[in-house]
Every structure is written in structure tokens, then in C-alpha cells.
N, C-alpha and C positions, 0 to 999 in steps of 0.2 A: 708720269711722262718722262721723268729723269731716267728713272728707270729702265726703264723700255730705250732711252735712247744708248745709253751707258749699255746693254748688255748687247743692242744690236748694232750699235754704232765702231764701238770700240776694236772690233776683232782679236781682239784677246780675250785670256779668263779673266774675268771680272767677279772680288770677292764683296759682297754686299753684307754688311753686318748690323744689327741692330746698334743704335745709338746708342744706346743708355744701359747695354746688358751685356754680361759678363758673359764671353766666350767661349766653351770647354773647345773640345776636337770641332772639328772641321768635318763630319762624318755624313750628312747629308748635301749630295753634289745634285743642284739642276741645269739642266742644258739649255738652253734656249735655242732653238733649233729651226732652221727654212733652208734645211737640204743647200745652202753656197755653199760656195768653196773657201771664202772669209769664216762660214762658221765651223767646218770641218777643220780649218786650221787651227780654229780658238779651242777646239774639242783635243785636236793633238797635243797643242801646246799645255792643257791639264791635264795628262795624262797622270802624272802623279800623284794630283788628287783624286783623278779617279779612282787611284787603286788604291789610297785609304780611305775610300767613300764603303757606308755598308748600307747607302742606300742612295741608287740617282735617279732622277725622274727626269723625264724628255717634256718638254713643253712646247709645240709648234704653234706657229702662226702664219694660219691664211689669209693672204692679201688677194692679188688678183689673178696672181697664180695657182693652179691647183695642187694641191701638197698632199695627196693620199697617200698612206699611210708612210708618210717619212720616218714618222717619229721611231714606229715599229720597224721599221729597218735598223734604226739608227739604235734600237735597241738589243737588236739581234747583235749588229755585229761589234758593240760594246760587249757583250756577253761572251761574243770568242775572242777578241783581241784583251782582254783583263785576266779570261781563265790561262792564257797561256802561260 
């Protein structure tokens, strides 16, 4: 429940780390994602980690709105704005 409120409530990048375990890189980036415009900025605002991410996953969640296929958008055009 922290979680979840921290990653959607915050509108920034929020770095979540295990407690008790040694950190190497920073190399896997997930998004949490429901298509706003708070979470498009939190997505701008990590742009740096996204480009030393070598692996990021999109995670959406549907509430009572319908969210077809946001994520797959949001992954497309990750994929042109990192390659440039």
C-alpha cells in the first residue's frame, strides 16, 4: 500500500530499493503507468535513467477508466525517443 501510494502519488521518479541489500547499477527501470499527464512528466523527469536502464518494463493499472493498451504505446514511443 506504501508503495503504490509513493509511486502514484508522488509525480516524480521514485527510486525504491531493497532494505537490506547491496545495490550494484541501477539497470532495470519500471514505469508505473495510467496514461496522466503527472505520470508522463515523472517519465520525462527519468529520462536519464532511462537511458542507462538495459531493461524497462511498463506496468499500468486500471481503475475505472479504460486504459487499452497505454502501456504498449508508452513503449513504443520510449523506444523512439532513447534510440535517438
Amino acid at each position: 500500500m506504501t508503495v503504490d501510494a509513493v509511486l502514484f502519488g508522488s509525480g516524480h521518479p521514485t527510486i525504491i530499493l531493497p532494505e537490506d541489500a547491496n545495490v550494484g547499477a541501477i539497470d532495470h527501470v519500471i514505469i508505473a503507468w495510467d496514461d496522466s499527464r503527472v505520470a508522463a512528466r515523472a517519465v520525462a523527469d527519468a529520462h536519464a535513467f532511462l537511458q542507462c536502464a538495459s531493461k524497462i518494463t511498463v506496468l499500468t493499472v486500471t481503475d475505472e477508466r479504460s486504459l487499452r493498451d497505454i502501456g504498449e504505446r508508452l513503449a513504443l514511443s520510449l523506444k523512439a525517443w532513447l534510440s535517438r
